[in-house]
C-alpha positions in Angstrom: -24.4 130.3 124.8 -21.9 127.9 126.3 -21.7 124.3 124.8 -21.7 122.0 127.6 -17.7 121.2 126.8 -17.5 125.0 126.9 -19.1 125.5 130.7 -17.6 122.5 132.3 -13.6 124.0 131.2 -15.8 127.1 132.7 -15.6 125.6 136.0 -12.0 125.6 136.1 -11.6 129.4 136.2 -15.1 131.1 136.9 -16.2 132.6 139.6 -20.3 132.2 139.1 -19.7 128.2 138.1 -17.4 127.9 141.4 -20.2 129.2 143.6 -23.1 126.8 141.8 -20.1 124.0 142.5 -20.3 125.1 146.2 -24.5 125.1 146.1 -24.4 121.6 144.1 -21.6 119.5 144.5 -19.8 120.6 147.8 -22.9 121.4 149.8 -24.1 117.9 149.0 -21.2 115.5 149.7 -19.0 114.3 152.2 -16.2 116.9 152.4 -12.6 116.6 153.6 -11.4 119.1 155.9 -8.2 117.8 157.1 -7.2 116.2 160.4 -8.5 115.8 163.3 -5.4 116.7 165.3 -5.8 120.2 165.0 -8.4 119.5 168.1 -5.9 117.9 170.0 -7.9 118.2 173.2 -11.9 119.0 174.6 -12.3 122.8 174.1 -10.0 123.1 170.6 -11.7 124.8 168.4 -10.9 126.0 164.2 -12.8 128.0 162.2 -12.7 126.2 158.3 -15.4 126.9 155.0 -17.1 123.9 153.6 -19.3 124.8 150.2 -18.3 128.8 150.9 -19.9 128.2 154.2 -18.5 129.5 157.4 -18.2 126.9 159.8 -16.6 125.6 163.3 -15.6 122.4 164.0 -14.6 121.5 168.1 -13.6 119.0 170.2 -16.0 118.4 173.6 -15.5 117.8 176.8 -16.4 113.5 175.6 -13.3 114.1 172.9 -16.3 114.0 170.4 -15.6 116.1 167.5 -18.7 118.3 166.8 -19.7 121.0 163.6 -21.3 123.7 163.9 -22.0 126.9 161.4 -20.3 129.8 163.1 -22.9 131.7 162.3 -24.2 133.9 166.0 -27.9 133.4 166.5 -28.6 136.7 167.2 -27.6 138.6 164.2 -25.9 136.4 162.2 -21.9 137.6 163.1 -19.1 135.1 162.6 -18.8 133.5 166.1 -15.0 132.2 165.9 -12.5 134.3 164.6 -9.3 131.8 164.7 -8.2 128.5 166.6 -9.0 128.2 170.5 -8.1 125.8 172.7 -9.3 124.5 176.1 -12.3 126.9 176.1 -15.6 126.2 178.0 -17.4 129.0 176.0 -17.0 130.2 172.6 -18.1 134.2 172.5 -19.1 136.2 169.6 -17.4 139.5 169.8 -20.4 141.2 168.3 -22.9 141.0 171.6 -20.9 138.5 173.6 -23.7 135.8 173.4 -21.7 132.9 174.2 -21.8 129.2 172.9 -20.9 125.8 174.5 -19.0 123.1 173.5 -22.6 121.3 172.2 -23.6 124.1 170.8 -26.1 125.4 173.4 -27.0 129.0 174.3 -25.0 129.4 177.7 -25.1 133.6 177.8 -27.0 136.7 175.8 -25.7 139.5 178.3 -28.5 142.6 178.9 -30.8 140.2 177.1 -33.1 139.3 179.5 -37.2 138.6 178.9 -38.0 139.7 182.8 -36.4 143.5 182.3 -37.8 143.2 178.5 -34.6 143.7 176.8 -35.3 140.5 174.7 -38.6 139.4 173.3 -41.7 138.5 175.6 -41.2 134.3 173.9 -37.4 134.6 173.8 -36.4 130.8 174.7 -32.7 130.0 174.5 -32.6 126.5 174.1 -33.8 127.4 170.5 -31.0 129.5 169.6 -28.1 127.3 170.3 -25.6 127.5 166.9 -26.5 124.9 163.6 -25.3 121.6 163.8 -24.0 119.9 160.5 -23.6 116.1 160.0 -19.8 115.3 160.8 -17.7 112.5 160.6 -14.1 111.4 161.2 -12.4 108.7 159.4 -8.9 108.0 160.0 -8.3 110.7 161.7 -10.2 112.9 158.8 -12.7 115.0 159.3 -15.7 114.8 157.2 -18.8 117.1 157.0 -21.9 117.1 154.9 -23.9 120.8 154.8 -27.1 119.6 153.5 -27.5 116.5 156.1 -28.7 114.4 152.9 -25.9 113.0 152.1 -25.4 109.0 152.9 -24.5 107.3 155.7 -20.4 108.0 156.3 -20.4 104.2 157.0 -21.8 103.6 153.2 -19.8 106.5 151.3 -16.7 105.1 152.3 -17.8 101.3 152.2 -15.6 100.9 148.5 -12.4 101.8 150.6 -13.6 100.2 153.4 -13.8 96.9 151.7 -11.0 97.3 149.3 -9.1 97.7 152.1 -10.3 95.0 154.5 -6.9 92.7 154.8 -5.4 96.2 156.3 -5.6 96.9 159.8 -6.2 100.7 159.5 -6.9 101.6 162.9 -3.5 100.8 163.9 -2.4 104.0 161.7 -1.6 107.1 163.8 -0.3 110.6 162.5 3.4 111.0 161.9 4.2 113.9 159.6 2.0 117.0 158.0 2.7 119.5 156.1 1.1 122.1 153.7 1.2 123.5 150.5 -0.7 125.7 148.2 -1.6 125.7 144.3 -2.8 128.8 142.3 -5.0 126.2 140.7 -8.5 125.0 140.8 -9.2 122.1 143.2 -10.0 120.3 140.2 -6.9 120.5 138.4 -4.9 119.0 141.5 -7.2 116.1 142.2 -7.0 115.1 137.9 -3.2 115.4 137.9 -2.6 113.0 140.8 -4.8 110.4 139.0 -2.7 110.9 135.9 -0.2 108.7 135.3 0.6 110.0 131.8 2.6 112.9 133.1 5.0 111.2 135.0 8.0 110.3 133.0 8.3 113.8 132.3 7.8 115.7 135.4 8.6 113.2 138.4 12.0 111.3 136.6 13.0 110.1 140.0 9.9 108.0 140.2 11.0 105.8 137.0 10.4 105.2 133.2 7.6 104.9 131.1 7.1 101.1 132.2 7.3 101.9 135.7 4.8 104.3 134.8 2.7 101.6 132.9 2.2 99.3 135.9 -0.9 99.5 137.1 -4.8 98.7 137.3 -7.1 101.0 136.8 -9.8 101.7 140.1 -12.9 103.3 139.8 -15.3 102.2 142.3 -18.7 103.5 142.8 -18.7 106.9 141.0 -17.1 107.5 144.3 -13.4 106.4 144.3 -11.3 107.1 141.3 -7.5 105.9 141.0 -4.7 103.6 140.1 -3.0 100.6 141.7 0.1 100.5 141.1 0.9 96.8 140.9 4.6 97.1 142.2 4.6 100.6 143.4 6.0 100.0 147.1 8.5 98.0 145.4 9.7 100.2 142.8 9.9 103.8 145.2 12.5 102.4 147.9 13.4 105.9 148.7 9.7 106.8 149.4 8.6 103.7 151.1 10.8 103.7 154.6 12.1 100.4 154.0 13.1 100.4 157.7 9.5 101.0 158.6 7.3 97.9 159.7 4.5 96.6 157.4 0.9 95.4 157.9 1.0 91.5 157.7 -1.4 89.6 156.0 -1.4 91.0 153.2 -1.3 89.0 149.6 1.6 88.9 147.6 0.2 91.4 145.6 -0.5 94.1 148.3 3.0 94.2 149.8 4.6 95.5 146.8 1.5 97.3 145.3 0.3 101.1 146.0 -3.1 102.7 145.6 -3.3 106.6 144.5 -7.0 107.3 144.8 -9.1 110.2 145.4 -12.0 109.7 147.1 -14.9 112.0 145.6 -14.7 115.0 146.1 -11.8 116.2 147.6 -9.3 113.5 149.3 -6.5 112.4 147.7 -5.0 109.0 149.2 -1.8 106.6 148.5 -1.8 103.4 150.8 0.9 101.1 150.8 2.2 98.4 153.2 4.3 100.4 155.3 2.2 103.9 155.2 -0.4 106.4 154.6 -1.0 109.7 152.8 -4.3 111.4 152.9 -4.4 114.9 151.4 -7.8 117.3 152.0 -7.9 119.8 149.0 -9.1 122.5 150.2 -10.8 125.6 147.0 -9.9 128.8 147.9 -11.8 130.5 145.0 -11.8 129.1 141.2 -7.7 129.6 141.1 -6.2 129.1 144.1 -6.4 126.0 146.9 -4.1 124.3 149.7 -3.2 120.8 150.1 -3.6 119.5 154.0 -0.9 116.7 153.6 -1.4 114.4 156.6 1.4 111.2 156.7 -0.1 107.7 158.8 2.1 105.5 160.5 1.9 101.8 161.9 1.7 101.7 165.7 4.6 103.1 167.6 6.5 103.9 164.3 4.0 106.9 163.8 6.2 108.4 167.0 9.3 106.4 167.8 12.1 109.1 167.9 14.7 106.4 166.0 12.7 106.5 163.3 11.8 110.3 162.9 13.8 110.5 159.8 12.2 107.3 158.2 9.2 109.5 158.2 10.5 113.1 157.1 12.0 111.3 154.5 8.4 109.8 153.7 7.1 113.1 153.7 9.6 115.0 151.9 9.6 112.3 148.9 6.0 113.1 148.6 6.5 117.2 149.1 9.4 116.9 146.5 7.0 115.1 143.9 3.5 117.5 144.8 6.0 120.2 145.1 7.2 119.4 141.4 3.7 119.3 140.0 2.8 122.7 141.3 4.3 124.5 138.1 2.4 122.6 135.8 -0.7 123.3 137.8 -0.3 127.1 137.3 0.1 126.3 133.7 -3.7 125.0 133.3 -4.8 127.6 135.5 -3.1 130.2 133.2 -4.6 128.8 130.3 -8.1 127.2 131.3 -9.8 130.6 130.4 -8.9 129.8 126.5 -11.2 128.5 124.3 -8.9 125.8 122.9 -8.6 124.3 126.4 -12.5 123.3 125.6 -11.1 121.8 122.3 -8.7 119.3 124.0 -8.0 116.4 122.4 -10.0 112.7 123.9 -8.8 111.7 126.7 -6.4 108.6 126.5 -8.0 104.8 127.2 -5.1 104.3 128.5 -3.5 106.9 131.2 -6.4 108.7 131.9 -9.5 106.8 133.1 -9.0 108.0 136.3 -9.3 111.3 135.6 -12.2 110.6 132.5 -14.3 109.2 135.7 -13.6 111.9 138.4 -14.3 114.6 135.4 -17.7 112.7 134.7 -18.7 112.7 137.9 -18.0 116.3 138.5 -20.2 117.0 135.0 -23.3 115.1 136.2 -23.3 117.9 139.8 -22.8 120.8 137.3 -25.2 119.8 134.9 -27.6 118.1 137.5 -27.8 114.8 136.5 -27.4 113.5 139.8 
């Protein structure tokens, strides 16, 4: 028998504790799937998993971005095999039953009631694909499988109102990119929060007292992170000086940086002058990709003058996620040890970000919540 230490290192590397965190802990939050700009216009269309769950997310004819499980109501065959766009119909290969853009039954060919080929109390407006709860937050998309999650509005409320001197709908999409980890999801999410680590892998970012600066912010069993206190200040070469910068800020905020993750699976970093959000996405207990999305302030997001402001945003933070990468495979590699369960305490100091995400994490597992 496991000890409890034992099953939650378990989780890092095990296939049967990666499903139960699909049927307890993703299947019952708010999940990041990345941006919305993939659905640039009505009929886009992606196929993406939430909780090991096949599902499509769209964009209809309104612009409204709508979930659905692509799941065919006729026998259960994937409905959308890869990205559309522009389509009125989406058609499962299978028996060509066909979809809308809301979801609705539009076509079941030689499927009639009058000739008998379908049943006598057949009624299609009952067989229109699943819906699931979604939500979009700057330019995020958000979906909950269970529908019994909270409201959006009060799941993101501790950003919302730690946040509330910024003017975040002015932020529009500049820069994405893409990378992938043979790592659990887990492992990524705890080594952004640590600070400990720095010195030693990311030089470039400063010394142990650079490293030292900042406040600890865990909010609501539902953000975990740092502020750095003068982290816009002290990363010039990440922080496009020549970009513009929210005003009204406090003296504090426009030289100060937030790396959070917001529970479960988004990574942020907010400063004065931009915006990282980062969807981890599990592909199995040892492997995942990081959707890297970069946010801009009004027309800086796309002026052509300052397109290398914002690659040079974007590569600053490739170069550092990039670096971490390696030591990621080197927890993988050795979470299926026993002396990884036998880790020493984690530090008061460095580490309460991670201490609280890891908590939280237990409590699904273990169902405490």
């Amino acid at each position: 028998m496991r000890s409890q230490q034992e099953q939650l290192y378990a989780a890092y590397h095990d296939p049967v504790l990666y499903e139960r965190e699909n049927d307890v802990l993703f299947a019952h939050s708010w999940v990041n799937t990345g941006s919305a700009s993939r659905m640039a216009g009505p009929g886009d269309a992606i196929p993406v998993t939430v909780a090991g769950l096949p599902l499509i997310l769209l964009r209809d004819e309104n612009w409204c971005i709508r979930g659905f499980h692509n799941v065919c109501r006729h026998r259960g065959a994937r409905v959308l095999r890869a990205p559309c766009q522009g389509e009125k119909l989406l058609h499962c290969a299978y028996h060509g039953w066909a979809y809308g853009m809301d979801g609705g039954l539009r076509g079941t060919p030689h499927w009639k009631t009058g000739d008998r080929s379908a049943p006598a109390d057949f009624d299609p407006q009952h067989y229109g694909l699943e819906p699931v709860r979604v939500a979009v937050w700057l330019d995020q998309v958000f979906v909950n499988i269970d529908g019994k999650a909270p409201k959006f509005e009060q799941f993101v409320a501790p950003l919302t109102s730690r946040w509330q001197s910024y003017d975040l709908s002015r932020f529009s999409l500049g820069q994405q990119r893409t990378l992938t980890a043979d790592a659990n999801w887990k492992f990524v999410i705890e080594n952004y929060l640590d600070t400990y680590h720095l010195p030693m892998v990311h030089p470039q970012l400063g010394d142990v007292a650079a490293a030292r600066r900042f406040t600890d912010v865990n909010i609501d069993d539902t953000v975990f992170g740092i502020c750095y206190t003068t982290g816009a200040a002290d990363k010039p070469k990440s922080s496009g000086q020549h970009l513009r910068q929210f005003d009204r800020l406090s003296d504090a905020q426009q030289v100060s940086q937030d790396i959070l993750a917001l529970y479960p699976n988004t990574l942020i970093e907010l400063q004065p002058r931009h915006m990282m959000m980062v969807a981890i996405e599990p592909d199995g207990p040892a492997r995942c990709t990081e959707h890297l999305n970069f946010y801009f302030i009004d027309e800086d997001a796309t002026d052509p003058k300052l397109a290398d402001e914002r690659q040079r945003t974007a590569e600053a933070w490739c170069e550092i996620m990039n670096q971490d990468i390696e030591v990621l495979e080197d927890l993988q590699a050795a979470a299926h040890s026993p002396t990884a369960s036998r880790a020493s305490d984690i530090s008061p100091v460095w580490e309460q970000g991670t201490a609280a995400f890891r908590s939280r994490v237990a409590r699904a597992l273990l169902d405490q919540e």
